[in-house]
Structure formats: structure tokens, C-alpha cells
C-alpha positions in Angstrom: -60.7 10.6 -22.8 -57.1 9.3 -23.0 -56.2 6.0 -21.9 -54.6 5.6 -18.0 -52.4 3.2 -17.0 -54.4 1.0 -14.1 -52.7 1.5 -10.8 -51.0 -1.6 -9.4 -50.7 -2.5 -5.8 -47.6 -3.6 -4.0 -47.5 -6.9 -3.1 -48.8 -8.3 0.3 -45.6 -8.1 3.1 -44.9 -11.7 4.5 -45.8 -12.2 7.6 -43.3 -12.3 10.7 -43.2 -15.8 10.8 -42.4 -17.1 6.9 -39.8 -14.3 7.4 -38.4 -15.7 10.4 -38.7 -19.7 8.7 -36.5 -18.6 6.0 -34.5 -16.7 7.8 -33.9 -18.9 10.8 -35.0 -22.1 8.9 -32.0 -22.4 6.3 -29.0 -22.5 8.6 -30.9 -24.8 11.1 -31.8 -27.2 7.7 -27.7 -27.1 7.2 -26.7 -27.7 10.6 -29.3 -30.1 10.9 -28.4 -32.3 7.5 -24.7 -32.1 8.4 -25.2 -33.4 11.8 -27.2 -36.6 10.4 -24.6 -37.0 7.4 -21.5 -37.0 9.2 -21.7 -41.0 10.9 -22.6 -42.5 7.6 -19.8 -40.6 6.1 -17.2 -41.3 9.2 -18.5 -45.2 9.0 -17.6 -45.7 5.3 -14.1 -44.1 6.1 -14.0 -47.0 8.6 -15.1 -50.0 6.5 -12.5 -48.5 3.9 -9.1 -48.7 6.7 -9.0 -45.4 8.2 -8.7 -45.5 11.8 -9.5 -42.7 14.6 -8.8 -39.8 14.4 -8.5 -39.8 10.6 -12.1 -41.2 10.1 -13.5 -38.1 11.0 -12.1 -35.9 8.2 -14.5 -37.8 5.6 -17.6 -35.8 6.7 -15.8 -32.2 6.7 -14.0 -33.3 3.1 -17.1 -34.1 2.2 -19.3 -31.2 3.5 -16.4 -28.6 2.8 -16.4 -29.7 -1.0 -19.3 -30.2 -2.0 -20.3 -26.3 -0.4 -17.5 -24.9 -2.0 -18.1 -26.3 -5.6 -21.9 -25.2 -4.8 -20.9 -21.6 -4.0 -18.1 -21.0 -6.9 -20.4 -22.9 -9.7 -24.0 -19.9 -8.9 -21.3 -17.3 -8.5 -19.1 -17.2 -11.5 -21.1 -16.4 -14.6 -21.8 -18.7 -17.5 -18.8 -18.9 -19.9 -16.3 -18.3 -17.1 -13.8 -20.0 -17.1 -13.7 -23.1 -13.8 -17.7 -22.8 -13.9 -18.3 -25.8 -15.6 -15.7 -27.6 -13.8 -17.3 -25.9 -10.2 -20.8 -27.2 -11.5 -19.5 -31.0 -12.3 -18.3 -30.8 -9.1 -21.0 -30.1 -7.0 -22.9 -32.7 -8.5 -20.3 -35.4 -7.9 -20.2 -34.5 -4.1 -24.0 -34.4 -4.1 -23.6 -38.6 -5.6 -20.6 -39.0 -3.0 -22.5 -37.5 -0.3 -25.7 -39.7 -1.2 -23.7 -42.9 -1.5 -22.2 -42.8 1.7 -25.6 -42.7 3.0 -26.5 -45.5 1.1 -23.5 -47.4 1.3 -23.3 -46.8 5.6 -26.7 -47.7 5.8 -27.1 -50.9 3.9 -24.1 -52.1 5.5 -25.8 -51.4 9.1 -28.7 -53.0 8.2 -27.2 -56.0 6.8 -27.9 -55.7 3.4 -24.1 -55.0 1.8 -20.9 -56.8 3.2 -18.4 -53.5 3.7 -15.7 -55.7 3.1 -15.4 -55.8 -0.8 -12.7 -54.3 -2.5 -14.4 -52.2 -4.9 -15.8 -49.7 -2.1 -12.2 -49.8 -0.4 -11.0 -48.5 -3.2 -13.2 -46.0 -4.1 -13.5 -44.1 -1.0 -9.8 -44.4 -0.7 -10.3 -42.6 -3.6 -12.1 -40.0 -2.6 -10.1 -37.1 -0.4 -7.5 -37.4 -3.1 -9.7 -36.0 -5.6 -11.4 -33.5 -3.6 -8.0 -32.1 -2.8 -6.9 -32.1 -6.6 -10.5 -30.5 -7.8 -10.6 -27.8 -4.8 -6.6 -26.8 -5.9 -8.0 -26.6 -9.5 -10.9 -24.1 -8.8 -8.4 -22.2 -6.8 -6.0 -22.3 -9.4 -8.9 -20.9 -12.1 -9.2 -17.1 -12.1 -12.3 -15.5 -12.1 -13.7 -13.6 -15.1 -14.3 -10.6 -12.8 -10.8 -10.2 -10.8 -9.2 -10.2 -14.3 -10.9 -7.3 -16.4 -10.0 -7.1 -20.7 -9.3 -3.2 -21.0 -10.3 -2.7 -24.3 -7.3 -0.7 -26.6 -8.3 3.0 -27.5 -9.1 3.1 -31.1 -9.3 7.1 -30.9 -6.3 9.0 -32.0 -6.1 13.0 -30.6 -4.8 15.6 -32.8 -4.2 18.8 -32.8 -8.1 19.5 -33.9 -9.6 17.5 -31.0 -7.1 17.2 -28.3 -8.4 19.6 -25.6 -7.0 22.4 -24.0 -6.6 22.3 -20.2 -6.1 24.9 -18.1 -5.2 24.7 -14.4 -6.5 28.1 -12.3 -5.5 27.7 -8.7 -7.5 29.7 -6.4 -6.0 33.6 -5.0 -3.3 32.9 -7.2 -2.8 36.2 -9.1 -2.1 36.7 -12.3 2.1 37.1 -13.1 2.3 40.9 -14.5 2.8 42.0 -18.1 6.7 42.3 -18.4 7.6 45.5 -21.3 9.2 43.4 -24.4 12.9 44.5 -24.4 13.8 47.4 -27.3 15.4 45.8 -29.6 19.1 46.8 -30.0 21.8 47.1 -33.0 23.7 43.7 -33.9 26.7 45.9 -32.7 25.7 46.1 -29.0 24.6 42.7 -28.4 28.0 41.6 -29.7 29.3 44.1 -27.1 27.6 43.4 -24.9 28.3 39.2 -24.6 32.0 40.2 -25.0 32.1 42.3 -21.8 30.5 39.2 -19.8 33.1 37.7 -17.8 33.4 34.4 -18.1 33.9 32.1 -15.3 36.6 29.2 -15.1 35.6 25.9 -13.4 37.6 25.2 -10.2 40.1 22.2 -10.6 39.7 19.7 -8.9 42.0 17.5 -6.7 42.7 14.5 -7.2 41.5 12.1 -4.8 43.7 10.7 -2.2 43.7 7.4 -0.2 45.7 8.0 3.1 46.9 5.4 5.3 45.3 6.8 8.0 42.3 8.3 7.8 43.3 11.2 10.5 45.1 12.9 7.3 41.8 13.4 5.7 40.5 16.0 8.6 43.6 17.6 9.0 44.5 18.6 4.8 41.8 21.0 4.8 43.5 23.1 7.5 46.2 23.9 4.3 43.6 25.4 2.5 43.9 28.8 4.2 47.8 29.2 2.9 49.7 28.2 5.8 50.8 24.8 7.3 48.7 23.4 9.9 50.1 23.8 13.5 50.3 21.3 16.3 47.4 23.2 17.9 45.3 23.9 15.0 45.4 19.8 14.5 44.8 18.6 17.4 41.7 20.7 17.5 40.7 19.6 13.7 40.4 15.9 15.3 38.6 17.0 18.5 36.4 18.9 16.6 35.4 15.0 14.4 35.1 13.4 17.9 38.5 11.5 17.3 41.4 11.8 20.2 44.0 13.3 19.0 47.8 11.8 19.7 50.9 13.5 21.0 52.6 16.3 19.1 54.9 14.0 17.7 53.1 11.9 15.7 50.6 15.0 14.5 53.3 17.0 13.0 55.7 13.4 12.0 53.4 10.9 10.5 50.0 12.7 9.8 51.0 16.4 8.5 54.1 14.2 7.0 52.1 12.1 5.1 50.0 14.8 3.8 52.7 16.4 2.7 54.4 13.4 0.8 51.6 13.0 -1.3 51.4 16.7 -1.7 54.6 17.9 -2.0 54.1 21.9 -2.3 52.5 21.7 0.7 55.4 21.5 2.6 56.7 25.0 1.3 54.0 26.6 2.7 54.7 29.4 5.2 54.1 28.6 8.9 50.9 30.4 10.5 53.0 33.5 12.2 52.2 34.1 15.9 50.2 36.9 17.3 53.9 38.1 18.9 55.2 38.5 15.5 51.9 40.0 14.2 51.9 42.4 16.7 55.7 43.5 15.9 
């Protein structure tokens, strides 16, 4: 007979309650230890000069600290870096929290004079620091928002590098296209001779016009004839301008169209549909 492994049984659930004391029970602790450290802490702040308001930020520079150097010294791992600084911290809040205690209570009971110059000074000291420390932990990235991407050490050639291919679906293959007979040297040279070969368009020069009006109205030449009164006036309706009287369309704008464009001027004027018709 072989050997069998013994069967284990699950643990025992907790019962409702030790589910609901730890549950319940750990915020309740907090609040609870807050409440009761908060008038030591506020009464040192007095015996050290603060007045009110300002006496009251003690406990929440206090309680704010020493939780946030708690919570960023268990979450960052070991070796990262602004851990051991998180950890040194939280134990110096725990020894500033306790010695407020000890401090505001001695001096209640009568055991400490608060007026020595020693404790002034060090709880003057003491928001200060917990200011610089908190901007240093900020400061500290963690090991996990800034990953090391380790270099590729593998090369790809033309051995290894795969082959990809892209098949996109109801797309048909493209058809087999004939390859092309293959024709004498003679014919081919024939053949690229007969091509006709196109010239590029000139281009005109660019032209700055005085008034801006000219620009819409030079394109009207472009059909062989000069522009008429009518056929201008309608160029600059047609851009949403107004157009001015006839004398300044055909003596300054066509005019200065023509002065910087010379041969212009010789074109033939658009005949009439009378003399069309005669």
C-alpha cells in the first residue's frame, strides 16, 4: 500500500464578534488615542509661546507625521530608497508623541516647571522638522513608480527574426497579373521616345498690391481679355467685399494691375454679345 498524504482541515472561521473587534475595534483604538493625545500635545505648544489658534496645529503635525512615516516606512520595500529615512521617522514621532505626554503631564501635576528653555526650544523645534522630513519622503521616489527596463541582449537576424503576416478577414486575394512579354531593346527605346513629355507650368511671380482688391480682380485676365467694369464689380461681390464706383474699378484697381503687369494692358476687351452676334 502506497503512502497517502493525511487530509488537513481548514481552519476554524472566527466568530462574528473577534471579526467585528478587529474590524470595528482598530479605528475606534485610533480615534480614541488621538482624542486623549491631542491636549498634552496642544499644552506643550503653549508652555513653548504659541498662542490660539496656532496651538492646535501641534497635535495634527504630530498625528499627521508620525502616520505618514508609519505608512511609507511598511510600504516601500527593504532597500528602497526613503525607507530607512520613513522608518527613522516614525520612530522619532512615536518619542515626540510620548514626550509630550510626559512632558504635559508632569507639568500638570507639578512635577516639571514648563518654563525652562531647553523644552522651549525643542518643541519650537519640532513643526520645522516635520515639515523638512515629510518634503524629503515626498521628494524620494519609490522603487515601484520608477521600473529599471533591462537592455535586450538578443540580436535578430535574418535566421531568427520572424516572419509576420497580416490576413484581414473577407479580404480576397489580389489576382495573378500575366508577366509582360518581354520586348526587343529596339521597341522599348521606341516606345519611351514617343512619350510625350510634359512641361511644368511657370509660375508667377508673387505680387504685393497696395490694395488688396487687385488680388480678386487679376484672375479675371486669365481668360484672355481685360476685365470689364461689370465683370469686377461682380469678382468683389462674389468675396463679400462692396465694390466702389466704376471709376476707381477700372482707374486705380485694373490700373494697378496692370502697372505691375504691363502686357496686360494689351489684352483685347471682352466683345459684346451685339458684336458677337454681327
Amino acid at each position: 500500500m502506497g503512502w497517502k498524504k493525511p487530509r488537513t482541515s481548514p481552519p476554524p472561521a472566527e466568530p462574528w464578534y473577534a471579526r467585528l473587534a478587529t474590524s470595528a475595534g482598530r479605528p475606534a483604538v485610533l480615534a480614541a488615542t488621538l482624542i486623549m493625545s491631542m491636549p498634552g500635545e496642544y499644552h506643550v505648544a503653549k508652555f513653548a509661546g504659541w498662542s490660539d489658534p496656532w496651538a492646535y496645529g501641534m497635535p495634527f503635525s504630530l498625528s499627521a507625521y508620525a502616520g505618514i512615516a508609519a505608512v511609507v516606512a511598511a510600504t516601500r520595500p527593504k532597500g528602497a530608497r526613503g525607507r530607512a529615512s520613513a522608518v527613522i521617522g516614525a520612530g522619532f514621532a512615536i518619542v515626540l508623541a510620548l514626550a509630550a505626554q510626559v512632558v504635559a503631564h508632569l507639568v500638570q501635576t507639578g512635577h516639571m516647571d514648563h518654563n525652562q528653555a531647553w523644552l522651549i526650544a525643542v518643541t519650537s523645534m519640532v513643526p520645522p522638522a516635520v515639515l523638512a522630513h515629510l518634503l524629503h519622503l515626498a521628494a524620494t521616489p519609490d522603487a515601484k513608480s520608477t521600473p529599471v527596463v533591462a537592455p535586450s541582449i538578443s540580436v535578430d537576424t535574418a535566421e531568427t527574426t520572424p516572419v509576420v503576416e497580416r490576413v484581414v478577414a473577407g479580404e480576397q486575394p489580389a489576382p495573378a497579373v500575366p508577366p509582360k512579354p518581354e520586348q526587343p531593346p529596339a521597341l522599348e527605346a521606341a516606345e519611351e521616345q514617343h512619350e510625350p513629355q510634359l512641361e511644368p507650368e511657370p509660375q508667377r511671380p508673387v505680387i504685393r498690391y497696395s490694395d488688396l482688391r487687385c488680388a480678386f480682380i487679376r484672375p479675371l485676365y486669365n481668360n484672355g481679355y481685360r476685365p470689364t467694369t461689370t465683370e469686377m464689380r461682380a469678382a468683389l461681390e462674389a468675396e463679400g467685399l462692396t465694390p466702389p464706383g466704376a471709376s476707381t474699378l477700372r482707374g486705380v484697381l485694373r490700373a494697378e494691375v496692370e502697372k505691375h503687369e504691363p502686357h496686360l494692358a494689351e489684352l483685347p476687351a471682352r466683345p459684346s454679345p451685339l458684336h458677337r452676334a454681327g
